[in-house]
PARO-410457 format. One record per residue (C-alpha): residue number from 0; residue in three letters; x, y, z. Coordinates in steps of 0.05 Angstrom, whole numbers, padded with zeros to 5 digits. Each point is the difference from the previous one (the first is absolute). Example, Ala and Ser with C-alpha at 12.3 -4.5 7.8 and 13.67 -1.06 7.14 Angstrom:
PARO-410457
+-----+-----+--------+--------+--------+
|   n | res |   east |  north |     up |
+-----+-----+--------+--------+--------+
|   0 | ala |  00246 | -00090 |  00156 |
|   1 | ser |  00027 |  00069 | -00013 |
+-----+-----+--------+--------+--------+
***
This chain:
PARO-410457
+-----+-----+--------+--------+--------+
|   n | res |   east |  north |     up |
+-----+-----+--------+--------+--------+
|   0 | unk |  00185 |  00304 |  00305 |
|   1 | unk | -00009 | -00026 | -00065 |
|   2 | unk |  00042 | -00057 | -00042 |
|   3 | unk |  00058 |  00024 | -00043 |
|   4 | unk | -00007 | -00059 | -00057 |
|   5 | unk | -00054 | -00058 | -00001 |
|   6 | unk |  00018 | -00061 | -00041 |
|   7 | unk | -00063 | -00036 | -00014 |
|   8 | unk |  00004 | -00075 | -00031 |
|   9 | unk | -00057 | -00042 | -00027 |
|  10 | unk | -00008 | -00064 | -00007 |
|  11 | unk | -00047 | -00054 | -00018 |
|  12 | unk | -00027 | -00053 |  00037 |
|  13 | unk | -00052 | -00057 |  00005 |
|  14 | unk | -00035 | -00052 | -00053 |
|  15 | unk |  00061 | -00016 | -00045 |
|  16 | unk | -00042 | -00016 | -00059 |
|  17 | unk | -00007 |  00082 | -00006 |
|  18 | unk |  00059 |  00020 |  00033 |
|  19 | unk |  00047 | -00038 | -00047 |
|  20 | unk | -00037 |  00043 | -00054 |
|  21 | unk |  00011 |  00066 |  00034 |
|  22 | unk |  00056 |  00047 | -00031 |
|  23 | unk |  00024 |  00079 |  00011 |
|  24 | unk | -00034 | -00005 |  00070 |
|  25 | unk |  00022 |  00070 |  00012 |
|  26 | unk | -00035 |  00076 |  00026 |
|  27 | unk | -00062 |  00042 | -00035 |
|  28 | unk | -00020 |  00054 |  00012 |
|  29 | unk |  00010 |  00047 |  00063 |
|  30 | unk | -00067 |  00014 |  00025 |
|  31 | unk | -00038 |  00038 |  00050 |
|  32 | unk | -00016 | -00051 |  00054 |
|  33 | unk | -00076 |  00019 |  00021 |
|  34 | unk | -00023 |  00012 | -00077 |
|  35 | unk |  00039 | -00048 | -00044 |
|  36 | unk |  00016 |  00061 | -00037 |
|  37 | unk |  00068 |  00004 | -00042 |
|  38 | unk |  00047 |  00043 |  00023 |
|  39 | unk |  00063 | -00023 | -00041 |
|  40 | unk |  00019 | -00055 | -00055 |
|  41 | unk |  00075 |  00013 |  00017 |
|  42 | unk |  00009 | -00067 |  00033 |
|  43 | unk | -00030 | -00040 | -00046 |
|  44 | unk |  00035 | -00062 | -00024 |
|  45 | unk |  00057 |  00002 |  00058 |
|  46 | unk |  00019 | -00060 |  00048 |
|  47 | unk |  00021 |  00016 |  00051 |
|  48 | unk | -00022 |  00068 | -00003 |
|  49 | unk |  00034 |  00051 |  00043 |
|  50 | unk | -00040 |  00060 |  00032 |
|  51 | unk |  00052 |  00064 |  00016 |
|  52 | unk | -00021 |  00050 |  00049 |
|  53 | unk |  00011 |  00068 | -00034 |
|  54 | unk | -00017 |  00046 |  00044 |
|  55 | unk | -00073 |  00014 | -00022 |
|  56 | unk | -00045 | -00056 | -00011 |
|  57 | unk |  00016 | -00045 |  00059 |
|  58 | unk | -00075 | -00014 | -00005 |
|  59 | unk | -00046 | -00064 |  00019 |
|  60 | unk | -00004 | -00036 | -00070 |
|  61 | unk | -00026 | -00068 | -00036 |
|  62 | unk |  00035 | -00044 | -00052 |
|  63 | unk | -00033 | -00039 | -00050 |
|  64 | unk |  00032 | -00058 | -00021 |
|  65 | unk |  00000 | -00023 | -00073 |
|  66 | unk |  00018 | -00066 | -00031 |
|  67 | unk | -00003 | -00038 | -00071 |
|  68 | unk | -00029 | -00068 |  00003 |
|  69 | unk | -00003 | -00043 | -00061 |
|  70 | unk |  00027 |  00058 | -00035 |
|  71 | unk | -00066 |  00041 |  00020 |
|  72 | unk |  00015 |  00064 |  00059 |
|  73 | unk | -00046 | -00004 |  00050 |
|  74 | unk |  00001 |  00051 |  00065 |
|  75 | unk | -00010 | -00040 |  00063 |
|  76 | unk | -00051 |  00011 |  00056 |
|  77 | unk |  00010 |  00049 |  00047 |
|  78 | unk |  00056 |  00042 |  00021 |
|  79 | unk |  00061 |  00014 |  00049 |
|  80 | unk | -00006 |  00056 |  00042 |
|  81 | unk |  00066 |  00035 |  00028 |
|  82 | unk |  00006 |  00049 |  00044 |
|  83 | unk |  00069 |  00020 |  00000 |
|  84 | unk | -00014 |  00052 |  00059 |
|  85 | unk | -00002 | -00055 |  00051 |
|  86 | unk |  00073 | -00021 | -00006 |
|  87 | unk |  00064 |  00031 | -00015 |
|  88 | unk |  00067 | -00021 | -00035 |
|  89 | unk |  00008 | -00051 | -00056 |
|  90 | unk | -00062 | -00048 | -00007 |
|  91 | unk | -00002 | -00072 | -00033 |
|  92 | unk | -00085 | -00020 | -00010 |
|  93 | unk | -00016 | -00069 | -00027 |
|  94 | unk | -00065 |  00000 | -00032 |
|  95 | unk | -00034 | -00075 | -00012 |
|  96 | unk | -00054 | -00003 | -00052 |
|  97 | unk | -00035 | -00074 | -00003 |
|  98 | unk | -00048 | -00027 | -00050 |
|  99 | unk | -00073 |  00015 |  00014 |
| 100 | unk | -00067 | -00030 | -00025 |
| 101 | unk | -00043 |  00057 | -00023 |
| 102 | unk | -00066 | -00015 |  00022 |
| 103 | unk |  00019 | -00066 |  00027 |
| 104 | unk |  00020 | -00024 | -00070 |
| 105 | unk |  00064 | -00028 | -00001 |
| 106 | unk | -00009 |  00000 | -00080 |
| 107 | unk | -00004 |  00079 |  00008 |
| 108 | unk |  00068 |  00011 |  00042 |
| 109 | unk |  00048 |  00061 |  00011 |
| 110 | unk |  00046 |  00024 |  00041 |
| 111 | unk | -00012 |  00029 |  00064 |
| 112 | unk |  00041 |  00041 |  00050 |
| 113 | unk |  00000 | -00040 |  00066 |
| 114 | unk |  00052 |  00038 |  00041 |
| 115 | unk |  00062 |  00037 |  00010 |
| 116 | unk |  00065 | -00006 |  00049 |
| 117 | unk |  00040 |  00063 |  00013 |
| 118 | unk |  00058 | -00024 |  00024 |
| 119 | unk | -00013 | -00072 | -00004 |
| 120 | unk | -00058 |  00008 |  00056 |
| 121 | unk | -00066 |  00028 | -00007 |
| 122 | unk | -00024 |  00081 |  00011 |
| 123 | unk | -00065 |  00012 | -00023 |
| 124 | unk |  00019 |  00068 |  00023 |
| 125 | unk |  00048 |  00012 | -00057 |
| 126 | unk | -00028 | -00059 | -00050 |
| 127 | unk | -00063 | -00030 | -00011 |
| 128 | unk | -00052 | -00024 | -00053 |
| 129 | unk | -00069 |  00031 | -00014 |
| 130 | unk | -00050 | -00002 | -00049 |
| 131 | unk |  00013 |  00039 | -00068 |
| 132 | unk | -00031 |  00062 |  00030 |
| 133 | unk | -00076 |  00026 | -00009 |
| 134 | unk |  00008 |  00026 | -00072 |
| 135 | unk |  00020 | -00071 | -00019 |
| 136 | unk | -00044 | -00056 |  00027 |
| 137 | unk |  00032 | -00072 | -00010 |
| 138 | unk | -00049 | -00071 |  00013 |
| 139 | unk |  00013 | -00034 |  00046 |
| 140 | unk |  00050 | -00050 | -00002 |
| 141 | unk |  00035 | -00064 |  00047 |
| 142 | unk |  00063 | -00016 |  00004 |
| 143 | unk |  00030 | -00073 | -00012 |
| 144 | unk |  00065 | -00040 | -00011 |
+-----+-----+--------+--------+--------+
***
C-alpha cells in the first residue's frame, strides 16, 4: 500500500499582525525526517505542492516550509512528516503553520507547523509535525493568535 499522489497545502494561521505580513507560504526543502538533512530542493517555492509516487522513492519524508515576510524569507519551525506508505490512492494533506514566540518573545515571532489533516481529519500515521531533526536544533518557541 502506498499513496499514488499527495497534495499537500499550507496555510497560515494565528496573530494577524504577522500573518497579514506573511507571503509565498509555500514547501522547502525535502528532508530526511530523523536528521533534518536535505534530501531535495525540488519542491521549493510550490503551493500546493503535489508529491507523485514513482515507483521508487515512496519513502517516509519531511517538508520544510518557507515564506517571505516583510519582504525577508524566513524557513518556519519544524517540519511535516509524510509517510505515504500508510495510505493508498490520491491524498489531499492540509498543513497549518501559526505564529510562534521564539523564546516566549512575541517581538521574536515565526511561523510554526502546528498540524496536518489528510483528508480533512487527522492521521499522525501518514502526517505529523516534529522538530527540525537532530542535525538542526531550533529554540524553543510558543505558539499564539
Amino acid at each position: 500500500m502506498s499513496a499514488q499522489q499527495i497534495t499537500i497545502t499550507f496555510k497560515a494561521e494565528g496573530a494577524t499582525a504577522y500573518t497579514a505580513n506573511v507571503t509565498n507560504l509555500s514547501a522547502g526543502n525535502m528532508v530526511d525526517p530523523s536528521s533534518g538533512v536535505s534530501w531535495s530542493t525540488q519542491p521549493d517555492g510550490q503551493n500546493p505542492y503535489v508529491w507523485y509516487n514513482d515507483g521508487q522513492n515512496a519513502n517516509k519524508f519531511g517538508l520544510m516550509a518557507n515564506y517571505t515576510y516583510n519582504g525577508e524569507v524566513a524557513t518556519a519551525f519544524s517540519q511535516l512528516v509524510i509517510d505515504p506508505t500508510k495510505i493508498s490512492g490520491n491524498v489531499a494533506i492540509e498543513a497549518e503553520l501559526c505564529t510562534a514566540a521564539i523564546d516566549g518573545d512575541e517581538g521574536n515571532t515565526i511561523l510554526r507547523f502546528k498540524s496536518a489533516t489528510v483528508n480533512g481529519e487527522a492521521n499522525e500515521a501518514v502526517a505529523s509535525v516534529s522538530d527540525w531533526g537532530s542535525d538542526k536544533p531550533q529554540p524553543p518557541s510558543e505558539f499564539y493568535n
